[in-house]
NUZAPA-877512 format. One line per 4 residues: number of its first residue (from 1); their letters; for each residue x negated, y, z of N, C-alpha, C, O. Coordinates in Angstrom, 2 decimals. Atoms other than C-alpha are relative to their C-alpha. Layout:
N
NUM) A) X:Y:Z:X:Y:Z:X:Y:Z:X:Y:Z ~ ... $
// end
This chain:
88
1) XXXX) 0.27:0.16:1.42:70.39:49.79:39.28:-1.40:-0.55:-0.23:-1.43:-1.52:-0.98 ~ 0.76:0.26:-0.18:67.08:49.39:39.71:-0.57:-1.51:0.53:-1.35:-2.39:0.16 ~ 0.55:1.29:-0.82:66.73:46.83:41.97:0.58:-1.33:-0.57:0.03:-2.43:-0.43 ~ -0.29:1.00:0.96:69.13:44.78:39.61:-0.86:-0.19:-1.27:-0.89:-1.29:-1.83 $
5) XXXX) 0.70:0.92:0.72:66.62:45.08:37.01:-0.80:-0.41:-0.28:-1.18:-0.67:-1.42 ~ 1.30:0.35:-0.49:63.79:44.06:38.70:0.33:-1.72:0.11:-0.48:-2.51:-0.37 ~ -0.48:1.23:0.33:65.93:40.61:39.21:0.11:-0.44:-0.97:-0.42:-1.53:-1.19 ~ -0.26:0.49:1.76:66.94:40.28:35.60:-1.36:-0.37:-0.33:-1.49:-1.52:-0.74 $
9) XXXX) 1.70:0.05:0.70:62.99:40.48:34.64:-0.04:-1.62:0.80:0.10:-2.64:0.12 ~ 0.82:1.46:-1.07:61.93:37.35:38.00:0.80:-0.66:-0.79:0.01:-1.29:-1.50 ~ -0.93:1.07:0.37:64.89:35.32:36.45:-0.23:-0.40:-1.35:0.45:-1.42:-1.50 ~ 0.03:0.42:1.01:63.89:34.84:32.79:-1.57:-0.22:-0.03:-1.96:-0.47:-1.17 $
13) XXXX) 1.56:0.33:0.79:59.79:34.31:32.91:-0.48:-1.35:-0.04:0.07:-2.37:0.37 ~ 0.44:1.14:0.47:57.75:31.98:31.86:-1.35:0.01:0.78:-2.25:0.65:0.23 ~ 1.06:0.74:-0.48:54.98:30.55:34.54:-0.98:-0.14:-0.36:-1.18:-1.34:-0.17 ~ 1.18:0.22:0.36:51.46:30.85:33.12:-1.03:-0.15:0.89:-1.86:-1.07:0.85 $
17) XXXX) 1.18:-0.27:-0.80:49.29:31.78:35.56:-0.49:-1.56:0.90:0.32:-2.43:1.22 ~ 0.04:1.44:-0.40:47.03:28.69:37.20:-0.31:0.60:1.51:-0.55:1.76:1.84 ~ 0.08:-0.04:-1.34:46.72:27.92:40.99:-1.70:0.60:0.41:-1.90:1.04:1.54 ~ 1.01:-1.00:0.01:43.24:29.49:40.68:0.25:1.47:-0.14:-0.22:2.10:0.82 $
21) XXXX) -0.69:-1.46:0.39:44.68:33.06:39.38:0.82:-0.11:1.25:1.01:1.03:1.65 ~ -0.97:-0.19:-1.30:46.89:32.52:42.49:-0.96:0.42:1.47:-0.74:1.24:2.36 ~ 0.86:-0.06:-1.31:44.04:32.12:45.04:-0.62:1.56:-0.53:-0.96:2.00:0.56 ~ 0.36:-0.98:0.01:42.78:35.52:43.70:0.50:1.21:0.38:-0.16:2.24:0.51 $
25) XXXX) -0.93:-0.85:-0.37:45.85:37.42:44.71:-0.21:-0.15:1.28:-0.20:-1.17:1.96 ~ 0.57:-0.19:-1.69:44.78:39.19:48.13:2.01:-0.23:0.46:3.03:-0.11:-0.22 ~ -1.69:0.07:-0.88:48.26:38.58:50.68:0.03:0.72:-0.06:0.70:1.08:-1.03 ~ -0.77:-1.19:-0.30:48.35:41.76:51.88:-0.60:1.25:-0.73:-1.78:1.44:-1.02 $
29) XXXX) 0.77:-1.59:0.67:47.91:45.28:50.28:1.27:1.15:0.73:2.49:1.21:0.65 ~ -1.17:-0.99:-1.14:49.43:48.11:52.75:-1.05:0.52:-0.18:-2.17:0.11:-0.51 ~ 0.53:-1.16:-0.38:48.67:51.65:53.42:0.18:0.08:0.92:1.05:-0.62:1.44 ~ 0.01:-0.41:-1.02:47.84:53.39:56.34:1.09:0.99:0.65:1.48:1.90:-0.08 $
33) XXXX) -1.06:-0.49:-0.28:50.51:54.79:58.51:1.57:-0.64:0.00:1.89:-1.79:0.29 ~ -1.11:1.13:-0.51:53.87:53.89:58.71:1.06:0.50:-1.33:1.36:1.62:-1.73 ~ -0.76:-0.09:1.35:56.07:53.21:55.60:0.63:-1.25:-0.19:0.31:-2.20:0.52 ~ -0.48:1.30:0.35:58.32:50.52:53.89:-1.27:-0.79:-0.63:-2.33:-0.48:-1.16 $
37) XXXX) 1.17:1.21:0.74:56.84:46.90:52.99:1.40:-0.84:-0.48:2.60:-0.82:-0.23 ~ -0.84:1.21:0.52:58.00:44.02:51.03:-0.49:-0.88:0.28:-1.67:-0.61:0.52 ~ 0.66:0.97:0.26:57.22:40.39:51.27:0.97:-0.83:-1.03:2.16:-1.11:-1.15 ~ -0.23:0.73:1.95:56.97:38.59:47.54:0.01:-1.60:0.42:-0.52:-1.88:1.50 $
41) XXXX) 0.76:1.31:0.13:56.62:34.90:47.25:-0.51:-0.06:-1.68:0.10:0.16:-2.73 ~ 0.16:0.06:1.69:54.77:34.44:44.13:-0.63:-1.51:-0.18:-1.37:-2.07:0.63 ~ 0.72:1.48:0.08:53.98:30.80:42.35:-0.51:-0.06:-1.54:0.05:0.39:-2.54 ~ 0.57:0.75:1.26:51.51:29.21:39.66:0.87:-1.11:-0.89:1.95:-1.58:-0.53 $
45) XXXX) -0.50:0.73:0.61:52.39:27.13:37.30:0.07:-1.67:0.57:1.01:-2.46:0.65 ~ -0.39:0.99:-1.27:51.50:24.38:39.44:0.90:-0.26:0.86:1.06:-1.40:1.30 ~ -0.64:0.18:-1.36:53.73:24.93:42.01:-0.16:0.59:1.17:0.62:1.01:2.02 ~ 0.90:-0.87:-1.22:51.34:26.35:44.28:0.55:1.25:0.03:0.88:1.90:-0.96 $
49) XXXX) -1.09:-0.83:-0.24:53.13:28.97:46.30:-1.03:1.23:1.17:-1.84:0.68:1.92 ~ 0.75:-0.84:-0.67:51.45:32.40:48.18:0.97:1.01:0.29:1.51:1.67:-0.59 ~ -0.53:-1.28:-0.34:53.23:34.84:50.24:-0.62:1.57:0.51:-1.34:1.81:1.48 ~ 0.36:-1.24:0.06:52.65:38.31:49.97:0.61:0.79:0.36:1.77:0.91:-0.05 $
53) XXXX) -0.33:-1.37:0.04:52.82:41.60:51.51:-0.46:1.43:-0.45:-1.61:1.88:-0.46 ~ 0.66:-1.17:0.49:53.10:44.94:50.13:0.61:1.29:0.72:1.72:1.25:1.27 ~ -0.78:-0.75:-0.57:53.58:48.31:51.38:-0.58:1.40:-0.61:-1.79:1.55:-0.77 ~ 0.91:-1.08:0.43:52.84:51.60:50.09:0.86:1.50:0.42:2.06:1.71:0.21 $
57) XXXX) -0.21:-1.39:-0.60:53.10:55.27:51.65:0.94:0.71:-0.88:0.73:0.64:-2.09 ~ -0.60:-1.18:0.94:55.70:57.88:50.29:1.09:-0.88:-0.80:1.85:-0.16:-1.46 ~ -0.78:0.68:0.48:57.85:54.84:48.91:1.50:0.39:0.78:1.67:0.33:1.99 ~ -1.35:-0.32:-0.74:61.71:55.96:49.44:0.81:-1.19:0.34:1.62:-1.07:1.25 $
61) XXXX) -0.62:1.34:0.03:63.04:52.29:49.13:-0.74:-1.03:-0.15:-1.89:-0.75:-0.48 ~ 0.75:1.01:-0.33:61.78:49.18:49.41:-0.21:-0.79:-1.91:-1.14:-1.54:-2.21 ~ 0.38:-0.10:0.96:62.23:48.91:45.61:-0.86:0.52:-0.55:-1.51:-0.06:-1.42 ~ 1.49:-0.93:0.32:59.69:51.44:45.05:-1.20:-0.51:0.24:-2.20:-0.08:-0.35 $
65) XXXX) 1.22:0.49:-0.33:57.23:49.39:46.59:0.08:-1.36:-0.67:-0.89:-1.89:-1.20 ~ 0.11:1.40:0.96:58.17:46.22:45.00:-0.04:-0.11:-1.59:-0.51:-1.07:-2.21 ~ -0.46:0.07:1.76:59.20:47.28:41.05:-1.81:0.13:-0.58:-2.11:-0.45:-1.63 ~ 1.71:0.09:0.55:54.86:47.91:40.52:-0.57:-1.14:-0.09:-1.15:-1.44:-1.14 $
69) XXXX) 0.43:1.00:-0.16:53.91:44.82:41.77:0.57:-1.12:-0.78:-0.15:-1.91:-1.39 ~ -0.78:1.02:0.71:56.84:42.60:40.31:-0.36:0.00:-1.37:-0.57:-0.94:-2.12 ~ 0.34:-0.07:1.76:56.10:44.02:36.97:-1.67:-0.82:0.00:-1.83:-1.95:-0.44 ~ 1.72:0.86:-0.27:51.95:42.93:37.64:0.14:-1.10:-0.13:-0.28:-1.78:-1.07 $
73) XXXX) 0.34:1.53:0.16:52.55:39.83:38.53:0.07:-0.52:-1.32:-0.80:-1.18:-1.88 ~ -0.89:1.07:0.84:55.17:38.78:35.68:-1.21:0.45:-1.00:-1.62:-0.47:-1.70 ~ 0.27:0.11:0.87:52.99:40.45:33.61:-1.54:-1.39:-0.19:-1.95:-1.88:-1.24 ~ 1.34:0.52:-0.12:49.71:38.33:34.73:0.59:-1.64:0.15:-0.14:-2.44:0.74 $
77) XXXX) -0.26:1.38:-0.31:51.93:34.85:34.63:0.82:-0.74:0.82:1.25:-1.89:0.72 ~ -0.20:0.91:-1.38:53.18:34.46:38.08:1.73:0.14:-0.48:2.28:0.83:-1.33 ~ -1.67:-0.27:-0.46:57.13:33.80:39.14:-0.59:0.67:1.37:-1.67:0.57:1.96 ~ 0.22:-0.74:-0.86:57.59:35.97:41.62:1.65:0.30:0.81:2.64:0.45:0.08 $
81) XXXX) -0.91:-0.04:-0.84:60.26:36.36:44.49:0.10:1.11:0.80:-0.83:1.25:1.59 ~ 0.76:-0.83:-1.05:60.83:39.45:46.36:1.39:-0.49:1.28:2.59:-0.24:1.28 ~ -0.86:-0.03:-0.92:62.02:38.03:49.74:0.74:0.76:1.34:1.39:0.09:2.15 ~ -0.50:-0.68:-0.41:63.09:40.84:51.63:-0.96:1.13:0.41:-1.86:1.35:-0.40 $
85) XXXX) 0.66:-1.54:0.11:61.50:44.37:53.21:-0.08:0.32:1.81:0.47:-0.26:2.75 ~ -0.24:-0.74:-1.33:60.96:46.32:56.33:-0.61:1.38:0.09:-0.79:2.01:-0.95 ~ 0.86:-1.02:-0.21:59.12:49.30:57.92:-0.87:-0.70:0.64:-0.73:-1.76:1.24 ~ 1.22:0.45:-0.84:55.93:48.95:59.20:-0.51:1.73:0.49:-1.50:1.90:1.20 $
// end
């Protein structure tokens, strides 16, 4: 349920953010220890494209670690992709 409407949100935004606001987004943001990660692709309005990983401790699903971030971005401009997950 969730994770469908984390898609619904990436699929209708609108691209603001510029390829500067992109270079400010660090790649990776992980915690220490061993937990699920995601990697995002997120892009400027340009085009310009940055892949990202995230990972955060105590997350039960790999949604949990992605629905914080997805919301951030869209809200700060970006499209955003979450292309799949793992443990680390």
């Amino acid at each position: 349920e969730k994770a469908k409407q984390v898609r619904a949100e990436t699929s209708v935004t609108t691209i603001t953010a510029t390829a500067e606001d992109l270079q400010k987004v660090p790649e990776v943001i992980i915690d220490e220890g061993t937990f699920k990660y995601v990697l995002m692709r997120v892009t400027a309005a340009s085009g310009e494209q940055k892949y990202l990983v995230r990972g955060t401790a105590g997350a039960e699903y790999h949604r949990d670690v992605a629905i914080p971030y997805v919301r951030a971005y869209l809200k700060n401009g970006f499209g955003i992709e979450v292309l799949g997950g793992g443990r680390i």
